[in-house]
C-alpha positions as CSV (number, residue, x, y, z in Angstrom):
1,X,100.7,87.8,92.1
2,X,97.5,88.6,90.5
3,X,96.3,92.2,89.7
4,X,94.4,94.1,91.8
5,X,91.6,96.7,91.5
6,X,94.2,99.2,93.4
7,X,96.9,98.4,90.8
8,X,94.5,99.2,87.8
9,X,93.8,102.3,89.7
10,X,97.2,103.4,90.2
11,X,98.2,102.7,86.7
12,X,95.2,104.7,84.9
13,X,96.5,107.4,87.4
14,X,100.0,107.7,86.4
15,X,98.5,107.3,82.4
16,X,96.8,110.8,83.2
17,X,100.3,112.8,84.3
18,X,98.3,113.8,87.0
19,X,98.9,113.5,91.1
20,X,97.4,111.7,93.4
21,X,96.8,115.1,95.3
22,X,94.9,116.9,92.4
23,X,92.6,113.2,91.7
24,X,91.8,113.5,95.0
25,X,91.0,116.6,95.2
26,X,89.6,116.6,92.0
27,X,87.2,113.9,93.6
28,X,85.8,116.0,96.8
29,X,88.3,114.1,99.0
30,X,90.9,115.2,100.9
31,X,94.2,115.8,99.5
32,X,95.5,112.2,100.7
33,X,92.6,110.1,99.6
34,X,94.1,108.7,96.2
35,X,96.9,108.0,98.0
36,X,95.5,106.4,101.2
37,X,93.8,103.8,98.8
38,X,96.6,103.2,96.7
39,X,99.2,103.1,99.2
40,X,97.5,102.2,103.0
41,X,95.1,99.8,101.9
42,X,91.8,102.2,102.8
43,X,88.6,100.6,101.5
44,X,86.6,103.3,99.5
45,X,82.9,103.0,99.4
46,X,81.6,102.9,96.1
47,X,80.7,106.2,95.6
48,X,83.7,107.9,96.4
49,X,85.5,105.5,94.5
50,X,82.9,106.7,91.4
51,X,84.7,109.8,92.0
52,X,88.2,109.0,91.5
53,X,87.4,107.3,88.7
54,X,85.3,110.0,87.1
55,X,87.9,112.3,88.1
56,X,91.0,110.2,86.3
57,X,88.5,109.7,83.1
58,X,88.7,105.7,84.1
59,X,86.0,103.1,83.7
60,X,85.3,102.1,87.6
61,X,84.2,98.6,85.6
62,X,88.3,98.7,84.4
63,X,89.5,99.0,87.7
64,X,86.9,97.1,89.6
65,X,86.8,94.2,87.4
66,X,89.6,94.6,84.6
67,X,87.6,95.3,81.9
68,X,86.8,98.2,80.1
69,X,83.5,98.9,78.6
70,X,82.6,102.1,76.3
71,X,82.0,105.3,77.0
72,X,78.1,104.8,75.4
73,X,78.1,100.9,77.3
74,X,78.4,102.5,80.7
75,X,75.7,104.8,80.4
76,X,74.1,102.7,79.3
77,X,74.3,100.9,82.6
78,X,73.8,103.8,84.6
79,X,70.6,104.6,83.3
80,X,69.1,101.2,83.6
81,X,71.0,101.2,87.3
82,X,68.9,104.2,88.3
């Protein structure tokens, strides 16, 4: 079975030590969120997804696509995005 994005996800959490409770929260979600992706199959839109991953320190390119970029590469991207 091939990777998913919600695998990546869940791994880069559990790399942190932290809960799924305090990423979501840690997000602006509800105290479920994380786990509602992870475990329930909820489809995030993109920018609360942005905000798990900025709130686990992961590369949303990593999880979305499997590939991680730099730090100075993805702001890079999200300057010319804007």
């Amino acid at each position: 079975m091939a990777e998913t994005w919600r695998d990546r996800l869940a791994r880069s959490i559990e790399a942190t030590g932290r809960s799924h409770r305090d990423i979501s929260l840690a997000a602006g979600a509800g105290s479920g969120y994380v786990n509602s992706l992870i475990n329930d199959g909820k489809e995030p839109g993109i920018d609360k997804l942005l905000k798990v991953c900025e709130a686990a320190k992961v590369s949303i390119y990593y999880v979305l696509g499997g590939f991680d970029i730099t730090p100075d590469k993805e702001e890079l991207l999200r300057l010319l995005s804007q």
